[in-house]
C-alpha positions in Angstrom: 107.2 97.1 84.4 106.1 97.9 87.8 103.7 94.3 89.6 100.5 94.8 90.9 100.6 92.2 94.2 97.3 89.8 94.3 96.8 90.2 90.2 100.3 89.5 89.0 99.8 91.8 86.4 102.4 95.1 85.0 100.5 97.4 86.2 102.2 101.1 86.5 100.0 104.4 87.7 98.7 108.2 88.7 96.9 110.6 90.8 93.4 111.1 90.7 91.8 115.1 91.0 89.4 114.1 93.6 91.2 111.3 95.6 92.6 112.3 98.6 95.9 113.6 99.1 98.4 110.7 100.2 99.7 113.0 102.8 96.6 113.2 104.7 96.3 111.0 107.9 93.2 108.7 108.1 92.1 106.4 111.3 94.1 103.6 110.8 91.5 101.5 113.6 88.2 101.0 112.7 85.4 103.4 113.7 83.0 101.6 116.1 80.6 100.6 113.2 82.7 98.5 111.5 82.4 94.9 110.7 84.9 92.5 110.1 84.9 90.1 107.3 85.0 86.8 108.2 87.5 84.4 106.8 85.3 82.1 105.7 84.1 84.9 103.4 87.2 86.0 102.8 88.2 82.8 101.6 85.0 81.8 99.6 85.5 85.4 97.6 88.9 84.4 96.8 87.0 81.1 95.7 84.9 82.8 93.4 87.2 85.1 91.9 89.6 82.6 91.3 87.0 80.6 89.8 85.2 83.9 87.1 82.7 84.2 89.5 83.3 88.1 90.0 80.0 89.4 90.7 79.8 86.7 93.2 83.1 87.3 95.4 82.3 91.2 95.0 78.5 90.6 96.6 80.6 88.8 99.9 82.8 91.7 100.4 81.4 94.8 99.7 78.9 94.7 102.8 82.3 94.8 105.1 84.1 97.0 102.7 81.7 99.7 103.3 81.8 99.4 106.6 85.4 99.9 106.8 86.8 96.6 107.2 90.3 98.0 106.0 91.0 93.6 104.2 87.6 94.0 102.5 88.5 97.4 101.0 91.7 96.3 99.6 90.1 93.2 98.4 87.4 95.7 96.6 90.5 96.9 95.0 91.3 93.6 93.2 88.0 93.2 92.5 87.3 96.3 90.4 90.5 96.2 88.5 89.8 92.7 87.4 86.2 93.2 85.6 86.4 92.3 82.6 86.5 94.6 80.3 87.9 97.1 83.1 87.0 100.9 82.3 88.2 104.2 83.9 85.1 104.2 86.6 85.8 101.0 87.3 90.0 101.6 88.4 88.7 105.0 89.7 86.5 102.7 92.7 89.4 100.1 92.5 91.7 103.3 93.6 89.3 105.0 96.2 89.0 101.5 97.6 93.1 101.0 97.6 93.4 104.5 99.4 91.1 103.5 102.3 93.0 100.5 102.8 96.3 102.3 102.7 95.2 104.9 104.7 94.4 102.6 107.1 98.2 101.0 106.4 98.4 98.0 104.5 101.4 97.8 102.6 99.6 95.6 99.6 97.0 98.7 99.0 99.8 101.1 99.1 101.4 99.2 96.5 98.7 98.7 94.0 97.4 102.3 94.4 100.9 103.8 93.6 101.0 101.8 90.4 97.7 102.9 89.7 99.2 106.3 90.0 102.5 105.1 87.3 100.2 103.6 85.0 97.0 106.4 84.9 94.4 103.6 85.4 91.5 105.6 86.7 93.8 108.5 87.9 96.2 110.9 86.3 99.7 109.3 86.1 101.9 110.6 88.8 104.9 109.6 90.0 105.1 111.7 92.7 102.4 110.1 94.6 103.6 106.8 93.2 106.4 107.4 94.9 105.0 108.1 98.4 102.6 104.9 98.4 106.0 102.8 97.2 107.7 104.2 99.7 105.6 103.8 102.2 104.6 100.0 101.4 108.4 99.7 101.4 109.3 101.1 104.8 106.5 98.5 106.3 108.5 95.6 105.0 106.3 94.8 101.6 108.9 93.5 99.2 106.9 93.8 95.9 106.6 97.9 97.2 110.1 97.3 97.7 111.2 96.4 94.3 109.0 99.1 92.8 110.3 101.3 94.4 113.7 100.3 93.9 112.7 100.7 90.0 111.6 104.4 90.7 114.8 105.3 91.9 116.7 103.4 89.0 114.4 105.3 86.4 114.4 108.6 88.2 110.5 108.5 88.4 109.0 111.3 90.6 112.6 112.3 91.6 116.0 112.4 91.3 117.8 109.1 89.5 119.2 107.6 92.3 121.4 103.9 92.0 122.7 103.8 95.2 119.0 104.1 96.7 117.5 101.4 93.9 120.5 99.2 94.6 119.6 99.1 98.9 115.8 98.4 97.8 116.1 96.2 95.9 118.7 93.8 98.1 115.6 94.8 100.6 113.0 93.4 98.4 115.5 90.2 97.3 115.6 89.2 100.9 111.6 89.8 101.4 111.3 86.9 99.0 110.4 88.1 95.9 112.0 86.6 93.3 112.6 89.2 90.6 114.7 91.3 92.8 117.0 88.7 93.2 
């Protein structure tokens, strides 16, 4: 079961035909017209969607989303995946809005798009790709990326099996914190 980080959900995923390839470099600083969201919105969307008040917390963050606030995009993420009653067009947006924020590199996007890409939630599954946004979420320090990926490498997803390699992640993810690695 690969984890999802802000929904605590198994969540395991693919690649999608017309997202962009994860190899392609996007500005990771935000063009001149963006807009930061504010933590007091920040917070009071976190509010809401704690609280079932979806539509709510996604009307406070889309504005800044849009305008490439790289927190706001990843929140966007969340968002979508967690509509009730979830369909393909909604994880498709949930995964266009987890590239941006990866792309822009924040390890917690690059960990829910790649199991997005395991599980086939609005993309095709793909372990490949899964593989590079693990990775990469793991080589910036994010422990939950950490212990997926460490589970890749056990199961031989997208590569080769490799024990040695899931052993060293996940004593990487076990010493980030989180607790099922240890």
């Amino acid at each position: 079961v690969f984890i999802i980080g802000a929904c605590a959900a198994p969540v395991c995923l693919a690649q999608a035909s017309n997202l962009p390839d994860p190899g392609r470099a996007a500005p990771a600083k935000k063009p001149a017209t963006a807009t930061v969201l504010p933590q007091e919105s920040a917070l009071k969307a976190m509010q809401d969607f704690r609280e079932g008040r979806l539509p709510d917390a996604i009307q406070r963050v889309r504005p800044f989303a849009e305008r490439a606030d790289h927190d706001a995009e990843y929140l966007m993420g969340i968002f979508m995946e967690s509509l009730p009653g979830a369909t393909f067009g909604n994880y498709r947006e949930a995964a266009i809005w987890y590239w941006r924020a990866a792309q822009a590199g924040l390890p917690a996007a690059m960990n829910n798009l790649a199991a997005l890409h395991v599980d086939g939630k609005g993309v095709p599954v793909d372990y490949g790709v899964a593989r590079v946004w693990y990775q990469r979420g793991a080589n910036a320090g994010n422990a939950l990326s950490q212990y997926n990926f460490a589970l890749m490498n056990g199961r031989g997803q997208g590569a080769t099996k490799d024990e040695k390699a899931m052993l060293l992640w996940m004593r990487r993810s076990a010493e980030g914190g989180f607790a099922r690695a240890q």
